[in-house]
DSSP file (Angstrom, degrees, kcal/mol; ACC not computed):
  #  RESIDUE AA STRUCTURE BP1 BP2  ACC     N-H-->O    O-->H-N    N-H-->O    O-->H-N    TCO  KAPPA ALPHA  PHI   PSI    X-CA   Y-CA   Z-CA
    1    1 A X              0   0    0      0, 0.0     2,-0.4     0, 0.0     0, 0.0   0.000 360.0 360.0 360.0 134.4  246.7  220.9   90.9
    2    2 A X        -     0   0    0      2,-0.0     2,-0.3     0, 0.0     0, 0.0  -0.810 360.0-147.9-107.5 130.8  245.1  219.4   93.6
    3    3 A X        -     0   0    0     -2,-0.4     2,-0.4     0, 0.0     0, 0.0  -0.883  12.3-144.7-114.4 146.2  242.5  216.9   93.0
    4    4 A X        -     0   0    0     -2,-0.3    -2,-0.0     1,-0.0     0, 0.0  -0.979  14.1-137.9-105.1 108.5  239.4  216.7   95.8
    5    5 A X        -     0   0    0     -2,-0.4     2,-0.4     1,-0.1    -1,-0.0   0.101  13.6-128.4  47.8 130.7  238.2  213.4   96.5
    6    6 A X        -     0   0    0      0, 0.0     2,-0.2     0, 0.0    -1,-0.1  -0.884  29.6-125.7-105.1 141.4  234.1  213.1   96.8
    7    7 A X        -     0   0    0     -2,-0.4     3,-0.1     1,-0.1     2,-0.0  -0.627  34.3 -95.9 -86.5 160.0  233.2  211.3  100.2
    8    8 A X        -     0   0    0     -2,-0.2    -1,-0.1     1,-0.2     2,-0.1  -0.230  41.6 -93.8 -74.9 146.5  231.1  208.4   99.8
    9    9 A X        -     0   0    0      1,-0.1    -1,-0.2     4,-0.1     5,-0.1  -0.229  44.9-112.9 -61.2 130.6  227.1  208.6  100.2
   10   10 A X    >>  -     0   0    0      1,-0.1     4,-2.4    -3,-0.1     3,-1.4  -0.571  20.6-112.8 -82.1 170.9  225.9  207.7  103.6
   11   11 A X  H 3> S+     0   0    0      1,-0.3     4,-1.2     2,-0.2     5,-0.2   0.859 119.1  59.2 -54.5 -51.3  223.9  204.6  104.2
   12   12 A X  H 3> S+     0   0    0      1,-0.3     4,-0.9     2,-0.2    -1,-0.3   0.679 109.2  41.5 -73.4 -26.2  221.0  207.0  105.0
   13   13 A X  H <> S+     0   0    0     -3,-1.4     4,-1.1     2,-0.2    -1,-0.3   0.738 114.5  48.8-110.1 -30.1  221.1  208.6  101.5
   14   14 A X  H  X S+     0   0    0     -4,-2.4     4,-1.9     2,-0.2    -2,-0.2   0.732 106.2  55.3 -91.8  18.6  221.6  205.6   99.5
   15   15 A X  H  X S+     0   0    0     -4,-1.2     4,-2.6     2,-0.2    -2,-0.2   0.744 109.3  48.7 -86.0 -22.4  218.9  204.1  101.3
   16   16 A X  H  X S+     0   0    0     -4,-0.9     4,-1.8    -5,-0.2    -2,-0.2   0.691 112.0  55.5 -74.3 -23.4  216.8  207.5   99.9
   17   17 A X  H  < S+     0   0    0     -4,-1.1     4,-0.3     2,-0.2     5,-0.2   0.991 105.0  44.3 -89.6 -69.4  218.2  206.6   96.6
   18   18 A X  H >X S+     0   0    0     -4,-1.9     3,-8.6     1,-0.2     4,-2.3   0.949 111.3  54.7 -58.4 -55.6  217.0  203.3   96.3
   19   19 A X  H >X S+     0   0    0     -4,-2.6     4,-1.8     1,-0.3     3,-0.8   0.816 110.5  47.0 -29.4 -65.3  213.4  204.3   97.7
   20   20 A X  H 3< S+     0   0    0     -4,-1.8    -1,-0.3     1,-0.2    -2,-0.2   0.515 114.6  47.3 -69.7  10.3  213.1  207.1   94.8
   21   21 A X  H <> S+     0   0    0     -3,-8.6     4,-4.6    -4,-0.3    -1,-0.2   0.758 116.9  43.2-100.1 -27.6  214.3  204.5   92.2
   22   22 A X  H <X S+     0   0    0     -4,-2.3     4,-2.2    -3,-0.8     5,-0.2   0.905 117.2  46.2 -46.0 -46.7  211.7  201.9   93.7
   23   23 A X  H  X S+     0   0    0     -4,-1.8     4,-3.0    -5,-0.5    -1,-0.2   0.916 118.8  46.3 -69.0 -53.8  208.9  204.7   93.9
   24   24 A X  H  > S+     0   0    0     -5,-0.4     4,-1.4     1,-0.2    -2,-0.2   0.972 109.4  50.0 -67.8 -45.5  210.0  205.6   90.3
   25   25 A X  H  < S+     0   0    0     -4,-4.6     3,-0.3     2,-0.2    -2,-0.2   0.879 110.5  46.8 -54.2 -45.0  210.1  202.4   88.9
   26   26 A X  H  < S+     0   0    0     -4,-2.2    -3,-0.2    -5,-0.2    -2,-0.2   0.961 122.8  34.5 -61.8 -63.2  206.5  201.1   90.1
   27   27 A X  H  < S+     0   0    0     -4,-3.0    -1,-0.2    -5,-0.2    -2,-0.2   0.280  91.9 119.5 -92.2  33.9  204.7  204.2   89.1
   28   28 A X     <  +     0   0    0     -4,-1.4     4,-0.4    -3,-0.3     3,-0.3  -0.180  41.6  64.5 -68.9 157.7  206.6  204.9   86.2
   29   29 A X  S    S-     0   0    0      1,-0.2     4,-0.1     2,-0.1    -3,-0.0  -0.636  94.2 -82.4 121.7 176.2  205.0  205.0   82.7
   30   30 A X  S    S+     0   0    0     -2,-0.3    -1,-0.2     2,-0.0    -2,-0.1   0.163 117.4  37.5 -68.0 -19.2  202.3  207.6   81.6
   31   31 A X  S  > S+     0   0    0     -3,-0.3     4,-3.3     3,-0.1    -2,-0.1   0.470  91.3  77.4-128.8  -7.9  199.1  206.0   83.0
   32   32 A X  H  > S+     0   0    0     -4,-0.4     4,-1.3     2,-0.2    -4,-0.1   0.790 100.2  44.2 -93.7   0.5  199.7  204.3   86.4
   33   33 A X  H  > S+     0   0    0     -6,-0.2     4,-2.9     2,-0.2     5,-0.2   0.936 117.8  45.3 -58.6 -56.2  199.7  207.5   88.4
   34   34 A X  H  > S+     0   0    0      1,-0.2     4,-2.6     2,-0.2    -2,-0.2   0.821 110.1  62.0 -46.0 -49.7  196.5  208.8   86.4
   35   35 A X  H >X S+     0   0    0     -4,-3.3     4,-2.8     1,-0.2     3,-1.0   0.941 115.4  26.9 -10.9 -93.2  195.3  205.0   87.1
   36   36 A X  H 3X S+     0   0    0     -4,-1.3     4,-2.2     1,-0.3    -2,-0.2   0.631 116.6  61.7 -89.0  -4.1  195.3  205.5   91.0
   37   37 A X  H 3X S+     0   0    0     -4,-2.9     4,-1.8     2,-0.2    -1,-0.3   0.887 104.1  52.8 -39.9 -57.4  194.7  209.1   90.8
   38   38 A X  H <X S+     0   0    0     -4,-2.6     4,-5.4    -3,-1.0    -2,-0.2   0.892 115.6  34.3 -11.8 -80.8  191.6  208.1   89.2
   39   39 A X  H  X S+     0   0    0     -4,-2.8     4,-3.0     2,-0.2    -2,-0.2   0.947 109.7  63.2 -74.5 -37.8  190.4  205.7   91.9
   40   40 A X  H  < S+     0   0    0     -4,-2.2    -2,-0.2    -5,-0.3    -1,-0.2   0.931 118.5  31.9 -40.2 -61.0  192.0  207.9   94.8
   41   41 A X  H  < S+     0   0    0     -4,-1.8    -2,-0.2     1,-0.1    -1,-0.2   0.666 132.1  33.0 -69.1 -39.1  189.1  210.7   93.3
   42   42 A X  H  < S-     0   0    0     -4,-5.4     2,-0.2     1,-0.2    -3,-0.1   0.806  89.7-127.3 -56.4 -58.7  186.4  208.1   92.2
   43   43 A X     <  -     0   0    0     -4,-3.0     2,-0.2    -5,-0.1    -1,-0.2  -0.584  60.7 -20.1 130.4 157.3  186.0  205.2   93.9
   44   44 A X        -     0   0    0     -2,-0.2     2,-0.3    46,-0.1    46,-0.2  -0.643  67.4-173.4 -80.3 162.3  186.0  201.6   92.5
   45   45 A X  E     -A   89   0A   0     44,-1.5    44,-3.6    -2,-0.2     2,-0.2  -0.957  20.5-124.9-139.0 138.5  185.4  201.6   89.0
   46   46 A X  E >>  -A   88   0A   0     -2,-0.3     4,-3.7    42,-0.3     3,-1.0  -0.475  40.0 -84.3 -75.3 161.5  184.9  199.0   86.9
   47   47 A X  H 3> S+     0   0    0     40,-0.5     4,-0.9     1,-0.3    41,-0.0   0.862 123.1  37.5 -37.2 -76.5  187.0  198.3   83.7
   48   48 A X  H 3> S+     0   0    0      2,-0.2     4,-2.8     1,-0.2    -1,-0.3   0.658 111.3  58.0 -69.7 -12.0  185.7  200.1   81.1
   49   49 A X  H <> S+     0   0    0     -3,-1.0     4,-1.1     2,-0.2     5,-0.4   0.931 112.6  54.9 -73.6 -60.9  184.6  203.7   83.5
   50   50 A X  H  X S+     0   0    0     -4,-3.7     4,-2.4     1,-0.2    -2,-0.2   0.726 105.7  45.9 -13.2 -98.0  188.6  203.2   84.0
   51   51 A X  H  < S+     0   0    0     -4,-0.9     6,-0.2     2,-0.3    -2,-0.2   0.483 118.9  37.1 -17.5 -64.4  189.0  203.2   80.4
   52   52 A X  H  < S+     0   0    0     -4,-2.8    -1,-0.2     1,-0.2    -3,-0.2   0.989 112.7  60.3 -71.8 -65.8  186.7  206.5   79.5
   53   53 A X  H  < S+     0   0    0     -4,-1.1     2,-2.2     1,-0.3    -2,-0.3   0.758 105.7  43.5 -30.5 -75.1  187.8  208.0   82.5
   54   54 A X  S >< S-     0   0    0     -4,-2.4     3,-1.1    -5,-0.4    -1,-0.3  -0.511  93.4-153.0 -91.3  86.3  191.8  207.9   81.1
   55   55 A X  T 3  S+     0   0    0     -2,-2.2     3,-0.1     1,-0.2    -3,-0.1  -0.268  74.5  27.4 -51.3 118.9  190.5  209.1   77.7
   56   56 A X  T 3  S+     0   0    0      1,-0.4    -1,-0.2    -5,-0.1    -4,-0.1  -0.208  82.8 127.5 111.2 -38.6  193.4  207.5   75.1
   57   57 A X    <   -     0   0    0     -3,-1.1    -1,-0.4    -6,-0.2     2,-0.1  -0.016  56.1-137.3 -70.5 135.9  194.4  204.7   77.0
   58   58 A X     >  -     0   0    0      1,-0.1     4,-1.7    -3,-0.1    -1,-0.1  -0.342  20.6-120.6 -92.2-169.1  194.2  201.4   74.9
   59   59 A X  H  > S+     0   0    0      2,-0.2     4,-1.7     3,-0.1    -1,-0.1   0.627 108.3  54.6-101.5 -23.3  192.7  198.4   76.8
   60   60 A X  H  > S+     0   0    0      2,-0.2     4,-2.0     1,-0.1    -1,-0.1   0.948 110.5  52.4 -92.0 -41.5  195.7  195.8   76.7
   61   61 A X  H  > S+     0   0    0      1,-0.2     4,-2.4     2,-0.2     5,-0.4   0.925 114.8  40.3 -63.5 -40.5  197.9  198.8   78.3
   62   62 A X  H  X S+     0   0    0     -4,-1.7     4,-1.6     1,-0.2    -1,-0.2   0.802 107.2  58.2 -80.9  -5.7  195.4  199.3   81.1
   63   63 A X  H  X S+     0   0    0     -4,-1.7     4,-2.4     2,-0.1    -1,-0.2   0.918 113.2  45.4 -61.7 -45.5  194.7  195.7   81.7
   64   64 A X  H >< S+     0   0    0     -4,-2.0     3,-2.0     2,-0.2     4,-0.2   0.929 112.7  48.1 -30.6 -82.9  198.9  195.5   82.4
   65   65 A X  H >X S+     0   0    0     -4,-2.4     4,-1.6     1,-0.3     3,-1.0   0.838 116.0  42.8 -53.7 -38.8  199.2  198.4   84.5
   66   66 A X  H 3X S+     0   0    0     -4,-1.6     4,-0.7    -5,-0.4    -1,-0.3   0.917 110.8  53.8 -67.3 -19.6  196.3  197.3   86.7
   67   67 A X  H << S+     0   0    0     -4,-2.4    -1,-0.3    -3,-2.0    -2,-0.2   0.880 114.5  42.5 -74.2 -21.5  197.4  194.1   86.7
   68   68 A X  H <4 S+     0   0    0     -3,-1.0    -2,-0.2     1,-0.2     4,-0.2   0.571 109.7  56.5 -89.4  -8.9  201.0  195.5   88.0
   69   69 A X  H  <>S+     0   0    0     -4,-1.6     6,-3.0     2,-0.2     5,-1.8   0.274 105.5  45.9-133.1 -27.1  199.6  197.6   90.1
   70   70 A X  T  <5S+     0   0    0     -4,-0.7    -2,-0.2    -5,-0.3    -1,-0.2   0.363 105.8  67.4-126.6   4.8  197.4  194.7   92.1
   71   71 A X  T   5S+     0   0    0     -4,-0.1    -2,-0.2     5,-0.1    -3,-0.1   0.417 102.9  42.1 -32.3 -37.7  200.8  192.7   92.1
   72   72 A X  T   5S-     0   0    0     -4,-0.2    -2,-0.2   -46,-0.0    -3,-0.1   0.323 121.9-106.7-121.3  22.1  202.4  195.3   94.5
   73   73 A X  T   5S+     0   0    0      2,-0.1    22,-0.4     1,-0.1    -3,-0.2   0.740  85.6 125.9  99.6  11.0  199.1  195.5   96.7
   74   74 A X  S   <S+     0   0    0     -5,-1.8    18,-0.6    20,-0.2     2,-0.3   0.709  79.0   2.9 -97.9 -51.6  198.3  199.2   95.1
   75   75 A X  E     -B   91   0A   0     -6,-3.0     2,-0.5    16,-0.2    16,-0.2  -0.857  67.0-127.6-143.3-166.3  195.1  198.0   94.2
   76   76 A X  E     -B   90   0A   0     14,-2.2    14,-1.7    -2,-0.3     2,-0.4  -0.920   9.0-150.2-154.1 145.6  192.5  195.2   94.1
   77   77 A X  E     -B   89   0A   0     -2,-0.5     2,-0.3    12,-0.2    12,-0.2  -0.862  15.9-167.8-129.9 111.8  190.3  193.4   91.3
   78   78 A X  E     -B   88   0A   0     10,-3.6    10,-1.3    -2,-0.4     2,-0.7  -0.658   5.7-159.7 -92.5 156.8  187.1  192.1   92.3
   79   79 A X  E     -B   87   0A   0     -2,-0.3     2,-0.5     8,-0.2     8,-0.2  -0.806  16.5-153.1-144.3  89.8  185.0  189.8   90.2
   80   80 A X  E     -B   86   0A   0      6,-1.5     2,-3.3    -2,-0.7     6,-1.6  -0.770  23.0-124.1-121.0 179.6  181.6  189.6   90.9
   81   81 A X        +     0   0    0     -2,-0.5     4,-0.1     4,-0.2     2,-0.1  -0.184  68.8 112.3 -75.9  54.7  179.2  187.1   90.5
   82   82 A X  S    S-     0   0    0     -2,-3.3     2,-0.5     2,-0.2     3,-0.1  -0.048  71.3 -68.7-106.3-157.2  176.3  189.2   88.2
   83   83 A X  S    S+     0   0    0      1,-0.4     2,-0.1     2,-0.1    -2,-0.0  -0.998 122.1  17.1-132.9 114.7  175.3  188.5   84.2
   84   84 A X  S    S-     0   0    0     -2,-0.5    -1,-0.4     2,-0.0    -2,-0.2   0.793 124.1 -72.0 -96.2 155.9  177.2  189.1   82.4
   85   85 A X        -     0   0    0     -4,-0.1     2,-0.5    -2,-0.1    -4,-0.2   0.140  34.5-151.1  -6.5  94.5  180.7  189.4   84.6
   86   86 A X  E     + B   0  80A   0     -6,-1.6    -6,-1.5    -4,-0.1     2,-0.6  -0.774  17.9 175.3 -63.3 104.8  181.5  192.2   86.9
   87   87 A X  E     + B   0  79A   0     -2,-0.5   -40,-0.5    -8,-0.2     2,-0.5  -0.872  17.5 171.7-125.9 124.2  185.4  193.0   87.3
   88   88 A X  E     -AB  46  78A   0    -10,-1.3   -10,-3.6    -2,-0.6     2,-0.3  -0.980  21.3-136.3-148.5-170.4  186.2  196.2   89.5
   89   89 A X  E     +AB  45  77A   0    -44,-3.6   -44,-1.5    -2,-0.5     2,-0.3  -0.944  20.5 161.7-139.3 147.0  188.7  197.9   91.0
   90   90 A X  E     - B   0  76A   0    -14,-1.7   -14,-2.2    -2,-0.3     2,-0.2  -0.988  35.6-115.3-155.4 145.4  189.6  199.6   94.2
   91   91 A X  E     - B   0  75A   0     -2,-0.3     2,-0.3   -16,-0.2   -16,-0.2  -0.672  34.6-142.4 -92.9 144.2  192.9  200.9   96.1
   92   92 A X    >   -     0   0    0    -18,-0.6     3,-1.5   -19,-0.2     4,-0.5  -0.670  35.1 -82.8-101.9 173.4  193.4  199.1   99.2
   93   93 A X  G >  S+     0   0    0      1,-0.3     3,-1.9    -2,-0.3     2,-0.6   0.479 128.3  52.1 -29.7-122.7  194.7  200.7  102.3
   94   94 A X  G 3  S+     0   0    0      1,-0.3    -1,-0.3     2,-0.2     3,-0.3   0.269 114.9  43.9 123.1 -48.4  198.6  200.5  101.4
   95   95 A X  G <  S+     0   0    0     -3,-1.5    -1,-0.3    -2,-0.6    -2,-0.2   0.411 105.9  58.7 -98.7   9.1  198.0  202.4   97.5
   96   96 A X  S X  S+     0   0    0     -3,-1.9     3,-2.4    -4,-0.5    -2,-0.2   0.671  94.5  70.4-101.9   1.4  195.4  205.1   99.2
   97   97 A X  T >> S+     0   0    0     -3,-0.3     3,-0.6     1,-0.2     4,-0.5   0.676  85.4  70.1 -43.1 -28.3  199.1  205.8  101.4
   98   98 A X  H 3> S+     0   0    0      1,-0.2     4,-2.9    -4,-0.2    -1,-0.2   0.338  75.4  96.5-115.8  16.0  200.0  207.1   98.0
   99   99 A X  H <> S+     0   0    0     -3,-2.4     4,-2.6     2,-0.2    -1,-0.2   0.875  82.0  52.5 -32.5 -55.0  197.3  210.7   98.3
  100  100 A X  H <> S+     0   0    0     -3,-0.6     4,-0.9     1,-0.2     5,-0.2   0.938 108.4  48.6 -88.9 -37.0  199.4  212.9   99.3
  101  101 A X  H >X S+     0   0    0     -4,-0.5     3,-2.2     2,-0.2     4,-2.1   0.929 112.9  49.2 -19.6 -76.7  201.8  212.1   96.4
  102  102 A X  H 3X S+     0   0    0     -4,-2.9     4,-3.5     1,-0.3     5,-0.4   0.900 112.1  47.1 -32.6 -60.6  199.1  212.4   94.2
  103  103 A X  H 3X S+     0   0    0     -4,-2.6     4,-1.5     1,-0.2    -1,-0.3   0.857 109.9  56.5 -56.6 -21.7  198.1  215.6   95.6
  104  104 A X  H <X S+     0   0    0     -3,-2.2     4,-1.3    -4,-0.9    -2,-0.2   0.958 109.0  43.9 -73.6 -54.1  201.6  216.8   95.5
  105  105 A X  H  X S+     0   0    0     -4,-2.1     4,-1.0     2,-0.3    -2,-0.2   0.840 105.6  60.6 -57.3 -55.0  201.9  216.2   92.0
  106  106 A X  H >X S+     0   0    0     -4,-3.5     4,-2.8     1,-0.2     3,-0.6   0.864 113.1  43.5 -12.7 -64.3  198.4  217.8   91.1
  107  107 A X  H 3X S+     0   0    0     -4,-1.5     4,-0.7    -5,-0.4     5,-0.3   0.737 112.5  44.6 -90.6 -12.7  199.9  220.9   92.6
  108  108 A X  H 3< S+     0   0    0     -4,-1.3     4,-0.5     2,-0.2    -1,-0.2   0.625 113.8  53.8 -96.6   4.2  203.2  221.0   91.3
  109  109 A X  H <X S+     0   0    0     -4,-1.0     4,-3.2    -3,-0.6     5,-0.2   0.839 113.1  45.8 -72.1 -53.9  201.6  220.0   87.5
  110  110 A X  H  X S+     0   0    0     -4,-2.8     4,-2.8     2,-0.2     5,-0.4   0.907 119.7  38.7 -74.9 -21.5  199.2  223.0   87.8
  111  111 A X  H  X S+     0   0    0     -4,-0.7     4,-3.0    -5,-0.3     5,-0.3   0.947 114.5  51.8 -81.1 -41.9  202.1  225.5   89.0
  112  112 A X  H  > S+     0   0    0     -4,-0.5     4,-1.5    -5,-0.3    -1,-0.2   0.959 109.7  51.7 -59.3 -31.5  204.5  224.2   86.8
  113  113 A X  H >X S+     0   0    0     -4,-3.2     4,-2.2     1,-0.2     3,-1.2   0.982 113.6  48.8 -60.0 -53.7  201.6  224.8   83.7
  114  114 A X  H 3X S+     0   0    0     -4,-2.8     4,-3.4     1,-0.3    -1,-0.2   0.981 104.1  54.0 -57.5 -44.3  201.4  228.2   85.0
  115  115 A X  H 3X S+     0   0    0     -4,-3.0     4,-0.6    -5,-0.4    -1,-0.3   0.847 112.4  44.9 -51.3 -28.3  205.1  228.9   85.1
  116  116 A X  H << S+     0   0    0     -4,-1.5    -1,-0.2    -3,-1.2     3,-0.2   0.856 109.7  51.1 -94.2 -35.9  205.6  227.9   81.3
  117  117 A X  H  < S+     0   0    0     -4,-2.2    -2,-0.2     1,-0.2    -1,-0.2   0.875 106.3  61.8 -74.0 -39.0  202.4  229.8   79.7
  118  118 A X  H  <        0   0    0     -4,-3.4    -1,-0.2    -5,-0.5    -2,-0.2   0.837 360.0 360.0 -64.5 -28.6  203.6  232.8   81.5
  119  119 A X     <        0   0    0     -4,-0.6    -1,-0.3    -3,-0.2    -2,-0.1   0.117 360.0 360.0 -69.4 360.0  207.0  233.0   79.7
């Protein structure tokens, strides 16, 4: 018996690898897609229109994600200067890059919903 040897990944495909672990790893989680999905479809929002907007979401989780989320430049937290505090939030150029994802996802959520009720 002859055993076949697998050839090694080219550069070009573990460089695709690492992107989809990068990609995965940042928006990973249950709320930070819905997060910039959110704002993609909204707007800025301040904290708490976040917060009813992603019905369920506790406050300390979405303070994280946004906070991880404006660490890699996805969005950005404005603080202005009213009575009592203002805090909002807005995707900058470089996280509305992330639409057509979004959109992608949207359409393969609703086909995949269909596909499962039909069965």
């Amino acid at each position: 018996m002859k055993i076949q040897l697998q050839e090694p990944l080219s550069k070009e495909c573990i460089q695709q690898l690492r992107a989809i672990k990068d990609t995965m790893e940042l928006l990973s989680g249950k709320w930070k897609i819905q997060i910039i999905g959110t704002l993609l479809r909204g707007g800025t929002m301040r904290f708490m229109e976040l917060k009813r907007t992603l019905n369920g979401i506790a406050p300390k989780k979405l303070s994280n994600d946004l906070q991880e989320l404006e660490l890699n430049k996805l969005i950005t937290r404005t603080v202005k200067d009213t009575k009592p505090i203002t805090v909002e939030y807005s995707l900058t150029k470089h996280g509305k890059t992330l639409d057509n994802l979004i959109v992608e996802i949207i359409d393969w959520g609703l086909n995949h919903r269909k596909e499962i009720i039909q069965k």
